[in-house]
N, C-alpha and C positions, 0 to 999 in steps of 0.2 A: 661904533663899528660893530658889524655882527658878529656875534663870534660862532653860527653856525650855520649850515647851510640850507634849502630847500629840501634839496634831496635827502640829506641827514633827516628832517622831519618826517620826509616822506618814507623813508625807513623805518624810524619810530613807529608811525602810525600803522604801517601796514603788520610789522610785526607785532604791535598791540593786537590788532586786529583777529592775526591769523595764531597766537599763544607761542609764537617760537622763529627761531631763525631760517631755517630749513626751508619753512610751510611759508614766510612769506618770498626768502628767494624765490623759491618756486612759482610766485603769485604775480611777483614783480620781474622774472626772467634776467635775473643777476645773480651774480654766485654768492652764496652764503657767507665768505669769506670778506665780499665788500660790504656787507651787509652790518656783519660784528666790528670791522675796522668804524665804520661809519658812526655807527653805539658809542663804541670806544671812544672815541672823539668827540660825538656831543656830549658825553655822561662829565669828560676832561674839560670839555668846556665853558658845563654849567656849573659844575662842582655839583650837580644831582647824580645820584643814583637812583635810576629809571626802571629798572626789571630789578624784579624777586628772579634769579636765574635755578629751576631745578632740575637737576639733571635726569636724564631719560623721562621729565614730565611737560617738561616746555618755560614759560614765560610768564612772568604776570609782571602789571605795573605795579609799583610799590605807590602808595598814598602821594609821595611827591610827583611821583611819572605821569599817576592819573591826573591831577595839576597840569603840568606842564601838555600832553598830548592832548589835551582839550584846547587848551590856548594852541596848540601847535595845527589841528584838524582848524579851525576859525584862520589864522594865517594862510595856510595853504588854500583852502577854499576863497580869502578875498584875491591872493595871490592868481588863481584859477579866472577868478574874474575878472582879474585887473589885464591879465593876459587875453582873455578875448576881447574887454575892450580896447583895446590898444588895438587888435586886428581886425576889429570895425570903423575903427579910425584910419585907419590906413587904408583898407578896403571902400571907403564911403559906402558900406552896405552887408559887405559879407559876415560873416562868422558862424556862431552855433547857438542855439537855444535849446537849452532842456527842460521839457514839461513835467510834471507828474502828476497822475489826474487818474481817477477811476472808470471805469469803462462806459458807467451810466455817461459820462458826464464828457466821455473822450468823443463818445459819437454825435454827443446835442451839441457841445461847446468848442471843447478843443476844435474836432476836425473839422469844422465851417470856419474858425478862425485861422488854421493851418492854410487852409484852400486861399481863403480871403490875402493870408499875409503874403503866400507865394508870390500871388501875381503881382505886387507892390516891389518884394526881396525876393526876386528871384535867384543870385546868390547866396540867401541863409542857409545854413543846415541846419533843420529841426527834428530835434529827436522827443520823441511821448512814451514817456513809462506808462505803464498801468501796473498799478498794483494794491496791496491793503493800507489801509491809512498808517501804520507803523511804520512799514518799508518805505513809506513815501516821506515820513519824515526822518528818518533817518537819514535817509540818500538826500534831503535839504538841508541836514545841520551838517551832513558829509561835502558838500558844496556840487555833491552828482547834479541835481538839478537846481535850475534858478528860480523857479516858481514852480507853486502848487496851483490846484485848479482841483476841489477836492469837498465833500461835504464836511460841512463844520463838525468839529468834534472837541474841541476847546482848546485849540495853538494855547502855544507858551508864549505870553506878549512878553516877556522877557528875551525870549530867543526868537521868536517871529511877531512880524506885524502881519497884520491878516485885514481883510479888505471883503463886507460882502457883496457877493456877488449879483444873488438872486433868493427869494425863499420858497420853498415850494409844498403850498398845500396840496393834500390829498386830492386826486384824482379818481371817480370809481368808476371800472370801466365794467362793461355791461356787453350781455350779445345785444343788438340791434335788432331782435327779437322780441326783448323780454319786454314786460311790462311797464319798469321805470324809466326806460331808454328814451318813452316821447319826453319827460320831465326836463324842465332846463336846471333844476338843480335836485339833488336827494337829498333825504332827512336820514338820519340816522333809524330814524324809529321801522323807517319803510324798508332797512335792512335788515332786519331782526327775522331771524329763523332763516337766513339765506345762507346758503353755503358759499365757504371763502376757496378762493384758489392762491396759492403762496407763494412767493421768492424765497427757495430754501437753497443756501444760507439766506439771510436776509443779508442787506447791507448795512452800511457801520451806523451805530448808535441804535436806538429804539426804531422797530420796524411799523410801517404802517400797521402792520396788523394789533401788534400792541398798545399803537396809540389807539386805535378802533378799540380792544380791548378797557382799556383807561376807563374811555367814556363811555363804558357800560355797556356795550355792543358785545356780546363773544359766540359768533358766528361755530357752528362745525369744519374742519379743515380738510375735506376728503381728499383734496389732491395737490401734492405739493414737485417742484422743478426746482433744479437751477438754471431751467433756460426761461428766459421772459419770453421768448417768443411762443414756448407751450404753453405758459402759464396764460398767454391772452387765446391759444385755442382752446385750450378748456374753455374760459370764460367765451370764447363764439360758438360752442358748443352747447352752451347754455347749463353748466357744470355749476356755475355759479358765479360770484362774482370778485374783482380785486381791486388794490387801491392803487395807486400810481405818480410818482411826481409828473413824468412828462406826457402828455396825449399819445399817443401810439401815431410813430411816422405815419402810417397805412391803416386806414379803417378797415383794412382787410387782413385776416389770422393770415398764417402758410398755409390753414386748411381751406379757404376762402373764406369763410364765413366773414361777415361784418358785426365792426363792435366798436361802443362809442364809450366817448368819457364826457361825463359831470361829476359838476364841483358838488360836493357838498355843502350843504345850507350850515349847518356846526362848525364851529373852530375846533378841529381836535389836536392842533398841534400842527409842525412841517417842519423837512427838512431845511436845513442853511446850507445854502454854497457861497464859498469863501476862495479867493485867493490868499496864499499865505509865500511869503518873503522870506528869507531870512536877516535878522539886523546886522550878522556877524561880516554878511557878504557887499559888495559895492556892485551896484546894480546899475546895468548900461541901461542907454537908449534904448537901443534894440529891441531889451526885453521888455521893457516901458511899450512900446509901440505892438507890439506882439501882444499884450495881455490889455490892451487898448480894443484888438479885433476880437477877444473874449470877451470885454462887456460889449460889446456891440452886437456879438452872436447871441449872446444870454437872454 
């Protein structure tokens, strides 16, 4: 028999989280007072002592607490799942899916399989994070979302299984002007002394232009964005040129201009896209069938 509760966990956890009692009533919209009862009772009923408590500075887990609040975040998260699948069972369709996937990858992948799955579940509710690969696995060991959808950066096979997706060598995209544009593929050598246009920040792991770098290519970098969609008018501007996993939806910049992409003739490396899972969590249908219309988009 248990000798604690859901909610008690979810106590724990939240004030793990937020360093004190106060900060996570606040969090979780209960009074501080149910908050320490709750403590009190699971600490009674583990025989653990869970917080280092200091006053006027907040909370900390003590070596055992951290123990135990890990195992306790993994319950509550398969708890979370086991709960919506019970309401797709019941439902014969409804419930909730949560994504988490980075922006590249939300507009090629995700949202054509979102579009795809609606019209099949039109009772699902799907929600799509975007955000950095840290926050997104975090929010997956936290049991926020069920799946990732995300460029490979080396998951923990110990806490997730991961699944690839697709890999994606370099793309070099070009004005439709320029000179190497009629080629059906580029050599590396035919880039040399062309100026590069960038993704700044780049995105996770080593960036196209570094692996261009690698293999002995190091282009000047006169203009750099964090919008891709500038970064492809420079390049129809004839500014110069950049690399790319996906072809550009539109051979056409915002500014008009046209601008094409080839592969390169060299292997210099590519990104992986991966699904990743967590092992801790029990995973429905639902989400099985949803990340079914991801490899089918990919």
């Amino acid at each position: 028999m248990l000798r604690f509760t859901l909610r008690q966990l979810t106590y724990l956890s939240e004030t793990a989280r937020q360093g004190g009692i106060a900060q996570a009533a606040r969090q979780l919209n209960v009074s501080a007072a149910a908050i320490a009862s709750a403590l009190d009772k699971l600490e009674a009923a583990t025989g653990l002592t869970l917080f280092d408590r200091f006053p006027a500075q907040g909370m900390r887990l003590t070596r055992a607490g951290e123990t135990f609040a890990t195992q306790a975040e993994a319950l509550l998260a398969q708890a979370d799942a086991l709960d919506r699948q019970a309401a797709d069972l019941v439902s014969g369709g409804a419930g909730r899916i949560h994504i988490g996937t980075h922006h590249a990858l939300a507009q090629r992948i995700v949202l054509p399989a979102v579009l795809a799955f609606r019209e099949s579940h039109p009772g699902v509710r799907i929600e799509v994070k975007e955000a950095d690969y840290p926050a997104l696995v975090d929010s997956l060991d936290a049991g926020e979302v069920d799946a990732l959808v995300v460029f490979d950066q080396g998951e923990d096979s110990r806490r997730h299984e991961s699944e690839i997706l697709l890999e994606l060598p370099p793309l070099v995209l070009l004005s439709a002007s320029h000179a190497l544009a009629v080629k059906s593929r580029i050599s590396l050598s035919e880039l040399t002394g062309l100026p590069y246009v960038a993704v700044s920040p780049a995105g996770p792991g080593p960036s196209y232009l570094q692996l261009l770098q690698a293999a002995g290519v190091h282009p000047e970098v006169p203009f750099q964005s964090q919008s891709r969609e500038l970064v492809q008018a420079y390049v129809g501007k004839g500014f110069g040129f950049t690399l790319a996993g996906f072809p550009p939806k539109q051979d056409r910049t915002i500014e008009g201009d046209t601008i094409v992409a080839r592969p390169l003739k060299e292997n210099i490396g590519h990104y992986r896209v991966v699904i990743a899972r967590s092992r801790q969590v029990v995973q429905t249908g639902l989400i099985d069938r949803f990340l079914e219309m991801c490899r089918l988009s990919s």
